[in-house]
C-alpha positions as CSV (number, residue, x, y, z in Angstrom):
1,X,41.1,166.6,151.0
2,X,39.2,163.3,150.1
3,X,41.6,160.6,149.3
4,X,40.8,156.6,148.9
5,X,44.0,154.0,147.6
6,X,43.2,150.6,146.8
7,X,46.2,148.0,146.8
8,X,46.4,144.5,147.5
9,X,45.7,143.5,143.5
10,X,47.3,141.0,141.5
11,X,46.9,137.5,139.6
12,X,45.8,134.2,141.0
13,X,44.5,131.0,140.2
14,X,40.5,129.6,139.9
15,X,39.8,129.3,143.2
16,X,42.1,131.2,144.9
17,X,42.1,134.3,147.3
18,X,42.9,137.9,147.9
19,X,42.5,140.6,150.2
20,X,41.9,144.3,148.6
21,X,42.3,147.3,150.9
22,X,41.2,150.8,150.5
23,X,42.6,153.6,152.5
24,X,40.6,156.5,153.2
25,X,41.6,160.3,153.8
26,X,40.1,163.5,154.6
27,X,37.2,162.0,156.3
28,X,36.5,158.9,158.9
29,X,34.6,155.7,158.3
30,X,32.5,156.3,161.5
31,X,30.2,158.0,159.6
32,X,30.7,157.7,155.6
33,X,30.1,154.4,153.6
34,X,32.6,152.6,151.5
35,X,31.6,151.1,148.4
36,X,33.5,148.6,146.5
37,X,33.1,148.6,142.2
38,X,34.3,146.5,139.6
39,X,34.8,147.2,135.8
40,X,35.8,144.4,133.4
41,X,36.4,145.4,129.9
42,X,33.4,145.7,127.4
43,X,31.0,145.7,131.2
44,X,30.0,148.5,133.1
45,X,31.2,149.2,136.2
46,X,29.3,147.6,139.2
47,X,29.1,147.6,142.7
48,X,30.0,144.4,144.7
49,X,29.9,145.1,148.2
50,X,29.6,148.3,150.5
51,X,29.6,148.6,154.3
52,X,28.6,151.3,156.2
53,X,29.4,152.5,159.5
54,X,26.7,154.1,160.5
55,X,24.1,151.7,159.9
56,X,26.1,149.1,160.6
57,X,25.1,147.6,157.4
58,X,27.0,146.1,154.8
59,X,25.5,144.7,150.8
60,X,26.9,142.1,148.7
61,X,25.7,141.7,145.2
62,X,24.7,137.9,144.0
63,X,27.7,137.1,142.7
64,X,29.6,137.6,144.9
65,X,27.8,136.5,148.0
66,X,29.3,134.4,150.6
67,X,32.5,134.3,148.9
68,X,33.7,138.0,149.6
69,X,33.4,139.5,153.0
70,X,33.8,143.4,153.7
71,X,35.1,144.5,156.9
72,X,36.3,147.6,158.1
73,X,38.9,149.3,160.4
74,X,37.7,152.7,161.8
75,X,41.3,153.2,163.8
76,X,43.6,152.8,160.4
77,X,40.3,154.5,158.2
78,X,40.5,151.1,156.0
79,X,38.1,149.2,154.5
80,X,38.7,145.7,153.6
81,X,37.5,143.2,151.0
82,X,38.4,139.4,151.3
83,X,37.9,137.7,148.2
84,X,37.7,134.0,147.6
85,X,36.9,130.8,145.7
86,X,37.7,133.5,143.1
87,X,36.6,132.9,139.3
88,X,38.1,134.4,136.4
89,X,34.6,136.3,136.0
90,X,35.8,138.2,138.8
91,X,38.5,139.3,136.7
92,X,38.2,143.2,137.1
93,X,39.9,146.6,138.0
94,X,38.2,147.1,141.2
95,X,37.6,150.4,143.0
96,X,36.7,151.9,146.1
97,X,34.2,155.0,146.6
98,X,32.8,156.6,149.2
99,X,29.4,158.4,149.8
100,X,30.7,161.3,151.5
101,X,29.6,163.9,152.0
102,X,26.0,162.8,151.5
103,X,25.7,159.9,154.0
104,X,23.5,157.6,151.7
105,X,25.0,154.7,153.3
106,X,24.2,151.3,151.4
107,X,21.2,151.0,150.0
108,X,20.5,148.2,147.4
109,X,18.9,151.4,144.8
110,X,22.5,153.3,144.7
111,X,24.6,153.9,141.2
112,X,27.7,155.1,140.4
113,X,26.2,158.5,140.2
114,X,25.9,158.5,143.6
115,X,29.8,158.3,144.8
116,X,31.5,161.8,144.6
117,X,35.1,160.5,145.4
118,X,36.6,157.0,143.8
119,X,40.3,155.4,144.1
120,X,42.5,154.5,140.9
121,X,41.5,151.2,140.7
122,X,43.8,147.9,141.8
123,X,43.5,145.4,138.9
124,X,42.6,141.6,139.7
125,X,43.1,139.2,137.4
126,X,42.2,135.1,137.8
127,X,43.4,132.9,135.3
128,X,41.4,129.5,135.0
């Protein structure tokens, strides 16, 4: 069974840092992308970064490029997102989807309608 756990959450200060995690189950990152969303009240939910084993290709959207980095860790089936220089814009829950079973990997075209299995979210919250 499909499982994906974010943690790693919390508050911080304008320009500060922190490193989300999401734990996959049921199926390996050697093949299946990861796919990390945000969803601030009143926005919709939007993708920030992905990285894909496969392909061994990774997307950042605009606002967020060069100051969060993705990574993974096929042995512990973890993906990682490093945030920092964070704003209070980045304020967010954030989530973790994957594309299995369907191997789209990361393309810049993909939705939310495109992730099957999602996480419960790990909030984030930067106070200026």
């Amino acid at each position: 069974q499909v499982h994906l756990v974010e943690s790693g959450g919390g508050s911080v200060q304008r320009g500060g840092s922190l490193r989300l995690s999401c734990a996959a189950s049921g199926f390996t990152l050697d093949y299946y992308a990861i796919a990390w969303f945000r969803e601030a009240p009143g926005k919709e939910r939007e993708r920030v970064s992905c990285i894909s084993s496969r392909d061994d290709s990774t997307y950042y959207a605009d606002s967020v490029k060069g100051r969060f980095t993705i990574a993974r860790d096929n042995a512990e089936n973890t993906v990682y997102l490093q945030m920092n220089s964070l704003k209070p814009e980045d304020s967010a829950v954030y989530y973790c989807a994957t594309d299995y079973p369907y191997l789209y990997g990361c393309a810049a075209t993909m939705t939310i309608r495109n992730y099957d299995y999602w996480g419960r979210g790990t909030q984030v919250f930067v106070s200026s």
